[in-house]
C-alpha distance (Angstrom), angle and dihedral (degrees) to the residues before:
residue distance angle dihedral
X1 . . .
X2 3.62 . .
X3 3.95 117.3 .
X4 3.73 117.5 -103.0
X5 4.05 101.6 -107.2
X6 4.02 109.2 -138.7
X7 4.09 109.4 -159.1
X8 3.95 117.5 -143.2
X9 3.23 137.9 172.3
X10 4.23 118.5 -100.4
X11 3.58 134.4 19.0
X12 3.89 130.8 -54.0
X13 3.30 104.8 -62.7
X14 3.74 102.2 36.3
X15 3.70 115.2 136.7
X16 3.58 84.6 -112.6
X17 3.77 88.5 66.7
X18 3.81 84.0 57.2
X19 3.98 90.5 55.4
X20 3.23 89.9 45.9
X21 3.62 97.9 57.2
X22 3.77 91.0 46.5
X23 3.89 89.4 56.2
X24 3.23 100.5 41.4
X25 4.20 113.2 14.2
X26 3.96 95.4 175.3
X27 3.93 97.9 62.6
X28 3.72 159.1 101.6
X29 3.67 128.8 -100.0
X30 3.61 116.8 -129.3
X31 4.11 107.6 176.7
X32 3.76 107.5 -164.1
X33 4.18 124.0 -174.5
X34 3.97 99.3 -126.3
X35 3.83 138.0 24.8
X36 3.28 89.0 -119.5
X37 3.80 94.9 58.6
X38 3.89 84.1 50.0
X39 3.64 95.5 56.4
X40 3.93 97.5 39.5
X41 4.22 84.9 45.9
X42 4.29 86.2 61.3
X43 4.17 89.7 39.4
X44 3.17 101.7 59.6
X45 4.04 102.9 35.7
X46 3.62 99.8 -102.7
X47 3.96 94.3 115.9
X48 4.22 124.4 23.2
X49 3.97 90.4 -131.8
X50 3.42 149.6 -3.9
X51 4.04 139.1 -121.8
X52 3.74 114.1 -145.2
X53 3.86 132.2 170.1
X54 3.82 110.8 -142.6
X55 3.71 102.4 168.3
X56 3.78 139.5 21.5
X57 4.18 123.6 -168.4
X58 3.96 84.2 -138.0
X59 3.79 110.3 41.8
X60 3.71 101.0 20.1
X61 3.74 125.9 -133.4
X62 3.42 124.0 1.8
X63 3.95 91.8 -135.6
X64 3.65 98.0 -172.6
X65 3.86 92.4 69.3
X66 3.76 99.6 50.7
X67 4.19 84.1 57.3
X68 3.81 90.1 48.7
X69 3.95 91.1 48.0
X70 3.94 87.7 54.4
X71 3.85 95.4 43.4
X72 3.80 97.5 46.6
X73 3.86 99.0 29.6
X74 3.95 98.2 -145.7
X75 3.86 107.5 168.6
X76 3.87 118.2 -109.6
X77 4.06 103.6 -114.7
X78 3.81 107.2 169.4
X79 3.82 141.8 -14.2
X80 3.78 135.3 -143.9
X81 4.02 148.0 -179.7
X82 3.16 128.6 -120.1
X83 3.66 129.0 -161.8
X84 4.06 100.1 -144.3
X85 3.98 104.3 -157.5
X86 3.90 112.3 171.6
X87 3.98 117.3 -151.3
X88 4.00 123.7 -167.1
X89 3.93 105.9 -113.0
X90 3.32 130.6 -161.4
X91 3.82 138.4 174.5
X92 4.00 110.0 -92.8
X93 4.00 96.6 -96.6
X94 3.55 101.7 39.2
X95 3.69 118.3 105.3
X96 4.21 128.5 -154.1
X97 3.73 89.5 -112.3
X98 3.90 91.9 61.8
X99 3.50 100.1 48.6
X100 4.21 124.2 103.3
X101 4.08 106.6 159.5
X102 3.66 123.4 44.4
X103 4.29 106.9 -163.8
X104 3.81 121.6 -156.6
X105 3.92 134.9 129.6
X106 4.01 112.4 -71.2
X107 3.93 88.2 -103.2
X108 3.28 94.0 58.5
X109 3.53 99.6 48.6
X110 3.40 90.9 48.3
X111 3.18 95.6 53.7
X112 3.95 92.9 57.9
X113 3.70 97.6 53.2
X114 3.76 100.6 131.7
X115 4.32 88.3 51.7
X116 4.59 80.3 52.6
X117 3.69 84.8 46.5
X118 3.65 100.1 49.1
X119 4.07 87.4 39.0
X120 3.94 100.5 48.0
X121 3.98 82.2 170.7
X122 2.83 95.2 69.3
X123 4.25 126.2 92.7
X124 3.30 119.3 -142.1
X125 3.96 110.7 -142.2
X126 4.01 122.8 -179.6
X127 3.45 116.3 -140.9
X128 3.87 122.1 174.9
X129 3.77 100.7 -105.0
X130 3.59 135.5 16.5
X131 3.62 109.2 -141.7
X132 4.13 78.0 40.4
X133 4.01 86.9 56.3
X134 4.27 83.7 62.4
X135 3.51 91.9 53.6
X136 3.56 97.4 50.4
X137 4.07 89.0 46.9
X138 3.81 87.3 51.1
X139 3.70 97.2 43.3
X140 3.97 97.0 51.2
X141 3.63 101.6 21.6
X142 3.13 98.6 -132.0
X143 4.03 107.8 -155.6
X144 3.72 96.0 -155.3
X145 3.31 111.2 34.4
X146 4.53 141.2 73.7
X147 3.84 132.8 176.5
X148 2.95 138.3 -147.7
X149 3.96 124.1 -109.0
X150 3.79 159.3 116.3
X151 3.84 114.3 -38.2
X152 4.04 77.5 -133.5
X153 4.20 86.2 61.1
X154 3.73 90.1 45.5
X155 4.31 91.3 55.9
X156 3.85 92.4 40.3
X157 3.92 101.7 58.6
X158 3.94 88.9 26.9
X159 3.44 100.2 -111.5
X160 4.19 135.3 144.6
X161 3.60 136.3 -102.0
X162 4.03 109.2 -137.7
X163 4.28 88.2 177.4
X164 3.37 131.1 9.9
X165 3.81 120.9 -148.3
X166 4.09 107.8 12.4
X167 3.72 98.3 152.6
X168 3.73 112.8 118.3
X169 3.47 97.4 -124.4
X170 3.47 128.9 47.2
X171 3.86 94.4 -163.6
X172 3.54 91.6 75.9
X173 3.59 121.4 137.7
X174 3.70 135.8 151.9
X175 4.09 124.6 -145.6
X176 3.64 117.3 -147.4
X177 3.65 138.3 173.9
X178 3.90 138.7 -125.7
X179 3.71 107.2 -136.0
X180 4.04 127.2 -173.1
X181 3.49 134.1 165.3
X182 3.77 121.3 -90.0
X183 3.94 106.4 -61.9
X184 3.95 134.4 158.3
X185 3.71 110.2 -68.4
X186 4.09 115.8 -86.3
X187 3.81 108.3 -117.5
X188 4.09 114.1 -101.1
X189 3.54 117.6 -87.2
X190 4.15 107.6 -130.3
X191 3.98 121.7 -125.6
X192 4.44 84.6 7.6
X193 3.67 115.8 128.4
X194 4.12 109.3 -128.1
X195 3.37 124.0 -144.9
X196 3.96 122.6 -157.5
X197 3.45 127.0 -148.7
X198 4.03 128.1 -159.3
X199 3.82 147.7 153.5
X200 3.75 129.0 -159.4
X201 3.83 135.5 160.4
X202 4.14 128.1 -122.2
X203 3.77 134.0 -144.8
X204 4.00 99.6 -101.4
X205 4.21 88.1 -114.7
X206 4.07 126.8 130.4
X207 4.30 102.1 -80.6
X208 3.65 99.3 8.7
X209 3.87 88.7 125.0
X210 3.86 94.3 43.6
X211 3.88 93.2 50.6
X212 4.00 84.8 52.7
X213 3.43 98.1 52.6
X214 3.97 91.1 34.6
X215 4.30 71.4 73.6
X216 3.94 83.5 79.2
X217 3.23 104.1 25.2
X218 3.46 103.6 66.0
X219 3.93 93.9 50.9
X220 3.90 95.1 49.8
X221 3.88 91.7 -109.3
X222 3.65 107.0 159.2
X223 3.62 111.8 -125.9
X224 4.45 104.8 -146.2
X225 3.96 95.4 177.3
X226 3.77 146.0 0.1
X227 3.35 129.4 178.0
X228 4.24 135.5 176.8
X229 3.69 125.7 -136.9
X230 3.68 125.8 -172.9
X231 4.24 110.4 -102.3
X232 4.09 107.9 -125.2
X233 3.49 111.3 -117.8
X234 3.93 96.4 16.1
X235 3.83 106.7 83.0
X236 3.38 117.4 -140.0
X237 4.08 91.4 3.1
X238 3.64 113.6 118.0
X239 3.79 145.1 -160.3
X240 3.47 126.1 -135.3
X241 3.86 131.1 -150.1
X242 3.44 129.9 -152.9
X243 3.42 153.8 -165.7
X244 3.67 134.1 -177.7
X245 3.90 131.7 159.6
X246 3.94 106.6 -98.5
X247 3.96 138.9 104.8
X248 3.42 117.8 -123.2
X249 4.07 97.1 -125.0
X250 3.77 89.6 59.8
X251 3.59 114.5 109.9
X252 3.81 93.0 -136.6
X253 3.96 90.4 54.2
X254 3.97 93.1 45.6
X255 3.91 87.4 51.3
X256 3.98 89.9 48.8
X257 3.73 98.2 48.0
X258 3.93 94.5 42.5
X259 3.68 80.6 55.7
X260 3.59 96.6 53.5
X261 4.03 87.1 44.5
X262 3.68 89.2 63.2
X263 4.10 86.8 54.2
X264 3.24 104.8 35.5
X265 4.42 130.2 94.6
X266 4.23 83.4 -163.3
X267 3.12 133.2 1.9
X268 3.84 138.5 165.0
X269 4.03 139.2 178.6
X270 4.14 108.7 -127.4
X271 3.24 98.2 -168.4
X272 4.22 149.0 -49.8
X273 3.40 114.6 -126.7
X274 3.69 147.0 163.9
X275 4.22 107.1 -87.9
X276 3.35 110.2 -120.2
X277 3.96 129.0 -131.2
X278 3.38 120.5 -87.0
């Protein structure tokens, strides 16, 4: 039986790679170049599912994704952390003392500002992924130059870690979702807390937000993350997304949403889903 193939965005090695594994452990890597490749690769059948970061404790939302998970409309099946620690890699051979440019993706740099401040020698280059920076290094051996990546990056294309751990923060983690097309709904998982995700949109008048989230508030449904998006084609209208720990068969949940229905201009469930561990 062939493996289920899980699309992400990056190269091998990508921390996506390592969500991916977490959500789905028996599967196929399929590194794409864009999100939107990723979520047009689950759409139209080429890949079973789909690995997308949506949040980061560092750089905030990745806003891109929660546009793509409205335009495309691929279910929410599963979340996961994880813990993003960046390493200084290097081509085996090269020594600290020779290197000048350090490549990585602009979050990632930025998110390693005190190891740039503390090495003012060293350049730092964006690049458009940063297991994809590794590659590069490998493939053109560059004499004066590392990146900055996944210890998983550094194993795959054979390269060497010079310093482990220089991002600023150690509490650094990344959310992302498991996405697959439409399918019949997974059987609960007993003594699991759910969470539930949605969006909707609001007539711009005084309390319109405070009556929707009064939905939740008035059945003691804990609300974990909300976040507003400007609506396409209504300026300065906005949708907002939301999660809040609750499974859609409970009577409590049903009651809540059918409230917000009766509030609501648009509104849409994303997915139900076990929470994951923090």
């Amino acid at each position: 039986m062939a493996k289920q193939s899980v699309a992400f965005q990056g190269e091998l090695g990508a921390f996506s790679q390592v969500a991916a594994h977490q959500l789905a452990p028996d599967f196929r890597p399929v590194p794409l170049t864009t999100f939107e490749q990723v979520f047009e690769a689950v759409a139209n059948g080429k890949c079973n599912a789909a690995a997308i970061p949506i949040e980061n404790t560092l750089h905030g939302s990745v806003y891109e994704n929660y546009d793509h998970i409205l335009k495309y409309e691929l279910p929410i099946q599963a979340e996961t952390f994880v813990r993003i620690v960046h390493n200084l890699i290097a081509p085996p051979g090269i020594k600290r003392s020779q290197i000048r440019r350090v490549f990585s993706h602009q979050v990632a740099l930025n998110q390693c500002r005190h190891f740039f401040a503390a090495n003012p020698e060293f350049e730092r280059t964006p690049f458009y992924d940063t297991a994809g920076s590794v590659k590069m290094l490998m493939e053109k051996k560059l004499p004066d130059a590392a990146a900055i990546a996944s210890a998983t990056a550094a194993q795959i294309y054979g390269a060497k870690i010079l310093q482990k751990s220089i991002e600023d923060d150690p509490e650094n983690y990344t959310r992302f979702f498991l996405l697959q097309r439409p399918r019949k709904k997974a059987p609960r998982i007993s003594g699991v807390p759910y969470k539930t995700s949605v969006v909707f949109t609001m007539r711009n008048v005084p309390g319109a937000l405070f009556r929707a989230l009064s939905a939740l508030a008035l059945r003691d449904l804990n609300l974990t993350k909300i976040e507003s998006r400007p609506l396409r084609g209504k300026p300065w209208d906005y949708l907002f997304y939301v999660d809040f720990i609750g499974h859609t068969d409970d009577d409590v949940t049903k009651h809540a949403l059918g409230h917000l229905a009766e509030l609501a201009e648009m509104w849409r469930v994303l997915g139900c889903y076990p929470a994951a561990d923090k």
